[in-house]
Backbone as ProteinMPNN parsed JSONL, in Angstrom:
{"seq_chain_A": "XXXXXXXXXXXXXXXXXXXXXXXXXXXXXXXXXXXXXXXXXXXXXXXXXXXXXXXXXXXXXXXXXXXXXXXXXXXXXXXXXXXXXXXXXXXXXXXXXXXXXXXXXXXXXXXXXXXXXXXXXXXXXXXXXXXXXXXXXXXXXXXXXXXXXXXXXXXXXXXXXXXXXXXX", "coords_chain_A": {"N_chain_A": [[125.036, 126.702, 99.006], [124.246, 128.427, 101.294], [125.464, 130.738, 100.738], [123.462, 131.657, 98.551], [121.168, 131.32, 100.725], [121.44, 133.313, 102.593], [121.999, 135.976, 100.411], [119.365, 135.988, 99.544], [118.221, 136.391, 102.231], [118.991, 139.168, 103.075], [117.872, 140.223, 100.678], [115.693, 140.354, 100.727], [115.199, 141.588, 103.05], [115.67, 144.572, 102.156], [114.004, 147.137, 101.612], [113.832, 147.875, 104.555], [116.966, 147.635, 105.003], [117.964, 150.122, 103.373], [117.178, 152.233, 104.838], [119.027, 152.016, 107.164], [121.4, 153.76, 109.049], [124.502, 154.975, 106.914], [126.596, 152.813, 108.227], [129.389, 151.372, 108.676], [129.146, 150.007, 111.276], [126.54, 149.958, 112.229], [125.391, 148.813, 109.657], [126.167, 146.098, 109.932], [125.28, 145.465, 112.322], [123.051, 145.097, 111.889], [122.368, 142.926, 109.51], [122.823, 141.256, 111.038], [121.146, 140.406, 112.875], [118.817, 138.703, 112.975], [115.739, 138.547, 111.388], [112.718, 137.911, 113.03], [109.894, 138.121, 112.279], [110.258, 137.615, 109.607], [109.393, 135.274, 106.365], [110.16, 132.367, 106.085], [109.659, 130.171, 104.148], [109.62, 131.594, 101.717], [111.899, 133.047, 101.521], [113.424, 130.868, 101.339], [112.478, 129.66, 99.244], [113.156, 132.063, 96.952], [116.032, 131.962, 97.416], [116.667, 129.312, 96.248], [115.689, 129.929, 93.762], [117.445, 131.992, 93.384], [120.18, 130.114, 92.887], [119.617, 128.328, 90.678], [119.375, 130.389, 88.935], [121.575, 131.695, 88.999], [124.044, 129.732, 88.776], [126.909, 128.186, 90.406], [129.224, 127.779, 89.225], [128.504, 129.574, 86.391], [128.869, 132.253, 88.096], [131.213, 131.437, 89.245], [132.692, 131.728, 86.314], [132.343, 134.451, 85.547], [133.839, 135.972, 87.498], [136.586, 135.145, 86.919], [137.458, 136.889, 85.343], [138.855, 138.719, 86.827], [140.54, 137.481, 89.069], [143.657, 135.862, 89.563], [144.885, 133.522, 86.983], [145.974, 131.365, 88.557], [144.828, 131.031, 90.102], [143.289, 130.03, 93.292], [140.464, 129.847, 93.3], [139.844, 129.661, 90.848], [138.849, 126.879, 89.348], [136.848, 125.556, 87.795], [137.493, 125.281, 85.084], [139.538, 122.56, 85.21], [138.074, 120.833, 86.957], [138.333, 118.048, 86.635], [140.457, 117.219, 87.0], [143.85, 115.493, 88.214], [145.195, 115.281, 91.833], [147.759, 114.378, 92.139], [150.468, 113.295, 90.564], [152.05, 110.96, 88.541], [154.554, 110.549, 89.582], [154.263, 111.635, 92.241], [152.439, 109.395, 93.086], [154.201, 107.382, 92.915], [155.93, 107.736, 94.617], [154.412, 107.919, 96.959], [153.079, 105.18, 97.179], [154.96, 103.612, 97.57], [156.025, 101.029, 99.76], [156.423, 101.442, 103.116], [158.604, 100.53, 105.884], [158.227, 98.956, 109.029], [159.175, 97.514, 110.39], [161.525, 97.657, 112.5], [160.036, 99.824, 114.41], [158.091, 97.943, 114.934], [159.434, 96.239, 116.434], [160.43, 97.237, 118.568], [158.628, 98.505, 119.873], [157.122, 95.96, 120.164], [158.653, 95.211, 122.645], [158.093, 93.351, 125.816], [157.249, 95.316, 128.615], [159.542, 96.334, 131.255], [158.571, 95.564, 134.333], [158.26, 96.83, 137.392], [159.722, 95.451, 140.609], [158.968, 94.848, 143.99], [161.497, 95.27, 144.717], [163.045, 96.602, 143.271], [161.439, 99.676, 143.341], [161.539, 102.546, 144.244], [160.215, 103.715, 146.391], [160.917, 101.217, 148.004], [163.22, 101.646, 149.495], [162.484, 102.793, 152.009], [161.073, 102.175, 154.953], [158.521, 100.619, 155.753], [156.66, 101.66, 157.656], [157.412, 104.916, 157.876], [156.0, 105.49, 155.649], [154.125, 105.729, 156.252], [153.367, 107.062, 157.86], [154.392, 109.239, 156.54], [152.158, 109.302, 154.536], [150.189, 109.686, 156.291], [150.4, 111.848, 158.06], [150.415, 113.476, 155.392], [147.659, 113.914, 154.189], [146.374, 115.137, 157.22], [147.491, 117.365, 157.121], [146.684, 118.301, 154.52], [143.69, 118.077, 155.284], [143.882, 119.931, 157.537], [144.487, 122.509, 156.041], [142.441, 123.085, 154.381], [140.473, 123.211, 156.258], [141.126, 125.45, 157.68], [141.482, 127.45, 154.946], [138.459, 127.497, 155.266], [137.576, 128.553, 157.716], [138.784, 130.479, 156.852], [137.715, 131.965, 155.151], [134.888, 132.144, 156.026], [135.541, 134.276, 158.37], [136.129, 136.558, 156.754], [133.675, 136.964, 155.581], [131.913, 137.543, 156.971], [133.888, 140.106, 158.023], [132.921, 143.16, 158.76], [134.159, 145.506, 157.052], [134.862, 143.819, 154.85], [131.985, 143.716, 153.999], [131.418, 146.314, 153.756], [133.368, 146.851, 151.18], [132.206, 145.099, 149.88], [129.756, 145.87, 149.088], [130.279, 148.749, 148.376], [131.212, 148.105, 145.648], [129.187, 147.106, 144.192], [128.228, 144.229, 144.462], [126.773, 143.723, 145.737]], "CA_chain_A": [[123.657, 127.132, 99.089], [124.158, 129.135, 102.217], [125.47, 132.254, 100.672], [122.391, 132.04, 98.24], [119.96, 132.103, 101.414], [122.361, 135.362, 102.57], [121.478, 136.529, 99.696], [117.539, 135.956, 99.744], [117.525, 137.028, 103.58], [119.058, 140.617, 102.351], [117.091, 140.834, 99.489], [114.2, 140.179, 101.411], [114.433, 143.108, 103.679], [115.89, 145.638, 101.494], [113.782, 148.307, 101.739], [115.079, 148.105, 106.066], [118.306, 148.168, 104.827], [118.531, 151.224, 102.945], [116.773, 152.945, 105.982], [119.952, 151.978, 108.205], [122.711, 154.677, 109.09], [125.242, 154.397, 106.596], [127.732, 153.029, 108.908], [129.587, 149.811, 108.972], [128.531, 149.135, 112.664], [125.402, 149.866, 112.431], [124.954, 147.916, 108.499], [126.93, 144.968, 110.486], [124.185, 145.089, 113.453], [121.049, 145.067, 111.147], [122.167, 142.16, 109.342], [123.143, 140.209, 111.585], [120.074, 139.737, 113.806], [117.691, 137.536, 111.337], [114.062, 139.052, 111.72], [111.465, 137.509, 113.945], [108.523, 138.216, 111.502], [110.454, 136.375, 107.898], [108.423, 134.103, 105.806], [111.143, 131.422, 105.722], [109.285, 129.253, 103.105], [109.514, 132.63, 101.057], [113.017, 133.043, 101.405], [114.122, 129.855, 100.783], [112.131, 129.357, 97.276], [113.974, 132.789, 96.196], [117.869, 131.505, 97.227], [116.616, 128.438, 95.23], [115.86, 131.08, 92.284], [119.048, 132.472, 92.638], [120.949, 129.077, 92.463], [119.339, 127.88, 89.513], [119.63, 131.473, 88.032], [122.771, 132.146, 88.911], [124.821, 128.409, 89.502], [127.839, 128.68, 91.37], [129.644, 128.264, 87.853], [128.406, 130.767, 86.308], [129.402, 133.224, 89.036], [133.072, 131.517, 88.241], [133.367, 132.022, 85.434], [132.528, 135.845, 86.339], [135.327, 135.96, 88.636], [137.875, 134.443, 86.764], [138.313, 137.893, 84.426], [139.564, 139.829, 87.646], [140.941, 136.615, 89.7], [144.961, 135.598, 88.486], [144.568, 132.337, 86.343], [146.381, 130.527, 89.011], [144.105, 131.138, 91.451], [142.615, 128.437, 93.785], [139.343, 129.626, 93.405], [139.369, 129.139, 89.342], [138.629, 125.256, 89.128], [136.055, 125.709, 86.944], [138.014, 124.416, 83.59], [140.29, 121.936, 85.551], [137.275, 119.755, 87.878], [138.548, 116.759, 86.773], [142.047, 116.872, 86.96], [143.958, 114.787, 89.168], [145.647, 116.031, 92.721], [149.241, 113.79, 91.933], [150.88, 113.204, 89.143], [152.279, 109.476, 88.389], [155.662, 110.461, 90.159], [153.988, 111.945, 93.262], [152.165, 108.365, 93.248], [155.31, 106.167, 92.746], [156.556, 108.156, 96.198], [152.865, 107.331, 98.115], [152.685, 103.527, 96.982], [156.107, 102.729, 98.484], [155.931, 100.001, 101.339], [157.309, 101.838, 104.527], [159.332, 99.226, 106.548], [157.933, 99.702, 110.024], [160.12, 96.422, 111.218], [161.842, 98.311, 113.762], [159.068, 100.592, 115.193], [157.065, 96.957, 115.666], [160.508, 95.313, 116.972], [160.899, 98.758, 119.983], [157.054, 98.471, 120.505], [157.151, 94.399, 121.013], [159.132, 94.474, 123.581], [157.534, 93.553, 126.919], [158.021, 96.56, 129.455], [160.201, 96.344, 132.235], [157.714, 95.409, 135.567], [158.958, 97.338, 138.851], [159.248, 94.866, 141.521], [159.207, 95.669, 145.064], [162.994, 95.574, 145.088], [163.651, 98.023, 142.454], [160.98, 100.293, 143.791], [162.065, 103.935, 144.879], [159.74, 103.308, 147.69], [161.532, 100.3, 148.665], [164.668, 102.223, 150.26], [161.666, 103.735, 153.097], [160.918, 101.391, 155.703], [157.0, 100.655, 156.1], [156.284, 102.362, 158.578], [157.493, 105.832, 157.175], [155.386, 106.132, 154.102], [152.317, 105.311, 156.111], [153.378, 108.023, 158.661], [153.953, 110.094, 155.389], [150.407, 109.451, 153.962], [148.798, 110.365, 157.742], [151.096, 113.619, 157.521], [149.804, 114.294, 153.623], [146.262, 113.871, 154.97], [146.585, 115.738, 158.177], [148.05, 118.759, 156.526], [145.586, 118.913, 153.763], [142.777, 118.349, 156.288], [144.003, 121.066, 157.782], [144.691, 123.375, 154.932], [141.055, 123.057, 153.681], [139.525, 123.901, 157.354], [141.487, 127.352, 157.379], [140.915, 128.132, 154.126], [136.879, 127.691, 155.141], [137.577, 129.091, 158.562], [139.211, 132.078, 156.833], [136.39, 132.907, 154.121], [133.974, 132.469, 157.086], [136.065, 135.436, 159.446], [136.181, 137.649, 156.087], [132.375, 137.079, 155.325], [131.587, 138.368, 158.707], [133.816, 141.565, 158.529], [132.056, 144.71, 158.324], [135.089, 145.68, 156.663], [134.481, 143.614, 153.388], [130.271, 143.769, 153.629], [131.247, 147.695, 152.795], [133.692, 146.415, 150.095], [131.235, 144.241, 148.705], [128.29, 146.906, 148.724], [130.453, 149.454, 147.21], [131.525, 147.005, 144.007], [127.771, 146.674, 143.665], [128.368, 142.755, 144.175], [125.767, 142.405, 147.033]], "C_chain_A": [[123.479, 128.162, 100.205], [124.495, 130.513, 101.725], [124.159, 132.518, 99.662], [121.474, 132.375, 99.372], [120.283, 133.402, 102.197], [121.761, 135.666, 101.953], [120.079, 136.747, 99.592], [117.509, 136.776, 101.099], [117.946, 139.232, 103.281], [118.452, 141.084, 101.351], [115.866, 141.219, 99.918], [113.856, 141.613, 102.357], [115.496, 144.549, 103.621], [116.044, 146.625, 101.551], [114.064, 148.438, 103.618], [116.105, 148.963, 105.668], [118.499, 149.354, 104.317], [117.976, 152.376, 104.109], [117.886, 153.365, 106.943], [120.815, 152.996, 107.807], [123.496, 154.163, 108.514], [126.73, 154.208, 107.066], [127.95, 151.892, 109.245], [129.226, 148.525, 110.111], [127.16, 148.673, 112.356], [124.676, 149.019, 111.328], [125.307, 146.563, 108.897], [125.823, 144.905, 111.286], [122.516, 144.782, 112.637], [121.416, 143.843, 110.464], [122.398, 141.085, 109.725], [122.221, 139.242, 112.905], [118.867, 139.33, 112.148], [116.232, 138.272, 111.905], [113.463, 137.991, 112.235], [110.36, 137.202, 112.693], [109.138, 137.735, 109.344], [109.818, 135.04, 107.957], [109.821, 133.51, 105.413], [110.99, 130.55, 104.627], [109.687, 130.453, 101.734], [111.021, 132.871, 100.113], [113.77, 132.043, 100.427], [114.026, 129.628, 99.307], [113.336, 130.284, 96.788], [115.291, 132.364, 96.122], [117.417, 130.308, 96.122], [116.276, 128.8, 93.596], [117.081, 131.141, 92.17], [119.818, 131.542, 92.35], [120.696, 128.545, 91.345], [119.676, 129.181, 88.764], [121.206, 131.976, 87.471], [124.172, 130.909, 89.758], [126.01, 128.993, 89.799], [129.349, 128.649, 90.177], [129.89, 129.108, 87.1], [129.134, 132.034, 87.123], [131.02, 133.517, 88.595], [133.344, 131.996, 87.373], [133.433, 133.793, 84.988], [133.601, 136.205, 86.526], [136.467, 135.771, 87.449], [138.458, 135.915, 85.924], [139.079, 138.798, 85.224], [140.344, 138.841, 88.382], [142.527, 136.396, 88.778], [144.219, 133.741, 88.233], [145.244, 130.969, 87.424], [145.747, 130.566, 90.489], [143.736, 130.235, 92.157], [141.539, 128.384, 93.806], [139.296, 129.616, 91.428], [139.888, 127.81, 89.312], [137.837, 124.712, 88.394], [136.228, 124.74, 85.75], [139.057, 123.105, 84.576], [139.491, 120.915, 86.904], [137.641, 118.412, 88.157], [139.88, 116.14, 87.201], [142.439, 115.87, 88.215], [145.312, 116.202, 90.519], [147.438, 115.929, 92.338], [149.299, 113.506, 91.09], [151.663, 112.046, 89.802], [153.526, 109.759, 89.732], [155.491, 110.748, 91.707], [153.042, 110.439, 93.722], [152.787, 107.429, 93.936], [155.905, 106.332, 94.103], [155.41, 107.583, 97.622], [152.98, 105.807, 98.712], [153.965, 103.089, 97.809], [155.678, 102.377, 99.597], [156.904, 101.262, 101.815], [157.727, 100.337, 105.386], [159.285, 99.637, 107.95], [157.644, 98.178, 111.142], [160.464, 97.038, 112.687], [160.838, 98.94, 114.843], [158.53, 98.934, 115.511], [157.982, 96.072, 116.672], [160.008, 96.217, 119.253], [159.44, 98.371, 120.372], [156.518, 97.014, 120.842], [157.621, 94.214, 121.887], [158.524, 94.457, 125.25], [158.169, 94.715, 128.0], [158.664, 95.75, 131.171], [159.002, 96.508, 133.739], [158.38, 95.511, 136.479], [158.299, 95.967, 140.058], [159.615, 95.813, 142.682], [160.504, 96.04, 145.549], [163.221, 96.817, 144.221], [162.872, 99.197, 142.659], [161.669, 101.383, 144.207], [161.697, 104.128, 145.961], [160.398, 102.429, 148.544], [163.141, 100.521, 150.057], [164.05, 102.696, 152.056], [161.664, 102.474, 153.808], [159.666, 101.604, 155.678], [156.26, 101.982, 156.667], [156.698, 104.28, 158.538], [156.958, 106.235, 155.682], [154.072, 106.102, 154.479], [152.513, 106.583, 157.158], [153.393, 109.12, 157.392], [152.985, 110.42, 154.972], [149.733, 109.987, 154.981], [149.407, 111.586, 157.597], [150.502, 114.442, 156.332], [148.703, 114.949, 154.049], [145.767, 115.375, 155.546], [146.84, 116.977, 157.633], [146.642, 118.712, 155.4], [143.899, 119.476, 154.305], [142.639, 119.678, 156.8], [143.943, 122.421, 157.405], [143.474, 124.25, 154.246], [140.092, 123.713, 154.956], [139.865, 125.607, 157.781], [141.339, 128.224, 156.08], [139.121, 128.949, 154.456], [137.213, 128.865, 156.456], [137.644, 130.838, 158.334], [138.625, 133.176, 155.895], [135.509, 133.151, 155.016], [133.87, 134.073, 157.843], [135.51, 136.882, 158.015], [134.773, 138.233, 155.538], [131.755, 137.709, 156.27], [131.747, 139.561, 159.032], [133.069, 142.503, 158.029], [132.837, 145.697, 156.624], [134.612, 145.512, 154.748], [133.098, 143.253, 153.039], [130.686, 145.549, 152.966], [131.783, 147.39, 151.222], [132.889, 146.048, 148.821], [130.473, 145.126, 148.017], [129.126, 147.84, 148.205], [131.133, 149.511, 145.637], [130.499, 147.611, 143.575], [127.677, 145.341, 143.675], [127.449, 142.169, 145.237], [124.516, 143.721, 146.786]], "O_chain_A": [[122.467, 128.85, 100.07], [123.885, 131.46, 102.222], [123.657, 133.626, 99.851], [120.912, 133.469, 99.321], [119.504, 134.338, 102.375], [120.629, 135.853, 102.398], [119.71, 137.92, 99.559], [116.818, 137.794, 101.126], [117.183, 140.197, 103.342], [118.453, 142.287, 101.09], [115.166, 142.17, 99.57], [112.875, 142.354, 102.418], [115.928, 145.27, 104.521], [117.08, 147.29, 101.575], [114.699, 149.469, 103.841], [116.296, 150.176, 105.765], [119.448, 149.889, 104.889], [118.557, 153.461, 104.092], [117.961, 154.475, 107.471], [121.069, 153.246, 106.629], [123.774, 153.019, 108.874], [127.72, 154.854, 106.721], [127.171, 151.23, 109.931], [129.096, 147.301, 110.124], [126.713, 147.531, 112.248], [123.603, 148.491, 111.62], [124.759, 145.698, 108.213], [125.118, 143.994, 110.852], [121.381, 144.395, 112.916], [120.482, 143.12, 110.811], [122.283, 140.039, 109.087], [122.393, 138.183, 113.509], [118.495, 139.629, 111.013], [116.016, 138.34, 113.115], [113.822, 136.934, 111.715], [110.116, 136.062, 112.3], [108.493, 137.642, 108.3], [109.677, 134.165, 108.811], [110.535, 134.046, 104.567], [112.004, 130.114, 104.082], [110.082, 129.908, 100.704], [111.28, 132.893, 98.909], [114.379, 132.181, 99.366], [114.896, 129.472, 98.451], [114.35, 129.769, 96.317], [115.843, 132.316, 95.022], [117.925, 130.465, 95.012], [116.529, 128.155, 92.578], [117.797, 130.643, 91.302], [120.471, 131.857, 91.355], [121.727, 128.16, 90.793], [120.397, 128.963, 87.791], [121.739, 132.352, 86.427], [124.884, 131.079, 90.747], [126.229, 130.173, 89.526], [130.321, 129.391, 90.323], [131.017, 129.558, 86.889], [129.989, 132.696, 86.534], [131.707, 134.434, 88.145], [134.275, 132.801, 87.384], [134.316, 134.302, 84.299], [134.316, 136.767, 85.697], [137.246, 136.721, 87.361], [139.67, 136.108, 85.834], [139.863, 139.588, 84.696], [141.409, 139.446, 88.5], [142.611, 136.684, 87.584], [143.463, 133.057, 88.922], [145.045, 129.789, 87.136], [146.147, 130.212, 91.598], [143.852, 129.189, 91.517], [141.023, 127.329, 94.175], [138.139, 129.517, 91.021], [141.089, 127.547, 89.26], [137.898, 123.499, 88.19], [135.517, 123.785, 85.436], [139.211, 122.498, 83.516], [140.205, 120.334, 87.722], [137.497, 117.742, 89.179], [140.22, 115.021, 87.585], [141.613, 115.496, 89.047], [145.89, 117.262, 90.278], [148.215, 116.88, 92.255], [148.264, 113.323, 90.449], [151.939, 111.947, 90.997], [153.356, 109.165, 90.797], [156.32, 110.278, 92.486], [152.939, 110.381, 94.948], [152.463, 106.812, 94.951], [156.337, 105.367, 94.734], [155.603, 107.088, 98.733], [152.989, 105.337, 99.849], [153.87, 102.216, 98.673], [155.067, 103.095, 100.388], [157.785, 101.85, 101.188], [157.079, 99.291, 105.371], [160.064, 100.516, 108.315], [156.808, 97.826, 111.975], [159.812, 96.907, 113.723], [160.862, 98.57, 116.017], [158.644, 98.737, 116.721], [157.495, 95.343, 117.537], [159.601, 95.877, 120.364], [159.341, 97.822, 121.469], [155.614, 96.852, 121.662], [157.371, 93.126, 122.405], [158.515, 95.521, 125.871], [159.374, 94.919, 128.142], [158.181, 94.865, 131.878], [158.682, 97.646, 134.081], [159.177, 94.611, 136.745], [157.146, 95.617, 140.309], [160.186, 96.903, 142.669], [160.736, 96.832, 146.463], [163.571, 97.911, 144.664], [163.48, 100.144, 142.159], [162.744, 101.013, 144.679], [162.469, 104.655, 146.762], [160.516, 102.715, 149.736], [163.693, 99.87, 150.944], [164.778, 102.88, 153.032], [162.303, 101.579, 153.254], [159.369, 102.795, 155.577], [155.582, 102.9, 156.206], [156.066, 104.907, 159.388], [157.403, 107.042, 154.866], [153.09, 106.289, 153.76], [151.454, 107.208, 157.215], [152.404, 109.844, 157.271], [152.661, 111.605, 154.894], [148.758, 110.709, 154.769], [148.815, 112.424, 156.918], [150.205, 115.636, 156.288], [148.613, 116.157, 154.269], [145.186, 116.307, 154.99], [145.93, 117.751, 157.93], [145.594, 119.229, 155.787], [143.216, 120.468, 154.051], [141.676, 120.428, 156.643], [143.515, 123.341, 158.102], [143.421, 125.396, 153.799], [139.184, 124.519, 154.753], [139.137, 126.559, 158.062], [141.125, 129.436, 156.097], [138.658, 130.058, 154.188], [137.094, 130.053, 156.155], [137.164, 131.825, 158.892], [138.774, 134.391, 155.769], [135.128, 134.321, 155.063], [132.895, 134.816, 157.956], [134.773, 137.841, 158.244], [134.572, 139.389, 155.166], [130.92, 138.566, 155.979], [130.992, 140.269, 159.699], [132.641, 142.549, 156.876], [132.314, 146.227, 155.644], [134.278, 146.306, 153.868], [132.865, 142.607, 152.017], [130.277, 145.92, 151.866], [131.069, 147.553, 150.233], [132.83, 146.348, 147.628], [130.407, 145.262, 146.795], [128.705, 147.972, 147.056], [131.421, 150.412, 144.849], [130.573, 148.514, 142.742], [126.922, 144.973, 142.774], [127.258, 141.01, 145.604], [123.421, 143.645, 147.342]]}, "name": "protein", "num_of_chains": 1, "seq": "XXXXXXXXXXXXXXXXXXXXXXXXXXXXXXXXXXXXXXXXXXXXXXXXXXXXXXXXXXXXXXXXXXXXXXXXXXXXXXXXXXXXXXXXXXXXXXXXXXXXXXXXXXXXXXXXXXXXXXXXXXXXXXXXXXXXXXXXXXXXXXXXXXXXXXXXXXXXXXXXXXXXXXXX"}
């Protein structure tokens, strides 16, 4: 139904269209902004003309004298058919045996204790000096970053920069 109300909204303002430069941009830019001032109730009745006038059938069977017969858009004579045939069935319906996959996926997982740990090789007291180190450094990292947008916001240097972008 949507390319019928296409159709209605171009029909509808016509006499526009033949006004426009004949030039793919410019026939591309006119119909692609929808008018402000369309009677939408207007519209709509007419696409609902054209669908009853001209069902989407019909149209097919149009098509089909320039379309090859093996086309995917002629479905027209063949609606009912089926997608698989018995043998493409007989391959579907087979049980899958999905023993194994439930065997590999039952098995409880392996729980790291604190012995087998990779951590466990550190002594305490070096992973907590580690974490204050992580910290400490990021802390740090983050106050020179600010420190160092601060200095550059300040120079004269990049206020000209800025102003001759146009960005201030």
């Amino acid at each position: 139904m949507s390319v019928y109300l296409a159709a209605a909204v171009v029909m509808s303002r016509r006499e526009e269209l033949f006004e426009v430069e004949c030039d793919n941009a410019m026939v591309h830019s006119f119909l692609t902004k929808f008018p402000k001032n369309a009677d939408l109730e207007l519209i709509i009745s007419h696409a609902h003309k054209l669908y009853v006038t001209y069902p989407p059938e019909a149209l097919q069977n149009r098509a089909q004298s320039w379309l090859d017969g093996n086309s995917c858009v002629n479905t027209f004579n063949k609606s009912n058919t089926r997608l698989y045939d018995d043998n493409d069935e007989k391959v579907y319906s087979t049980p899958f045996d999905f023993g194994p996959i439930d065997n590999l996926l039952g098995k409880p997982r392996v729980k790291r204790t604190a012995e087998s740990s990779a951590l466990s090789k550190y002594p305490p007291n070096a992973i907590r000096l580690y974490r204050r180190n992580m910290v400490t450094m990021v802390a740090f990292s983050a106050a020179s970053v600010g420190t160092a947008a601060l200095l550059l916001l300040n120079s004269a240097l990049f206020r000209e920069w800025l102003s001759s972008t146009g960005h201030r």
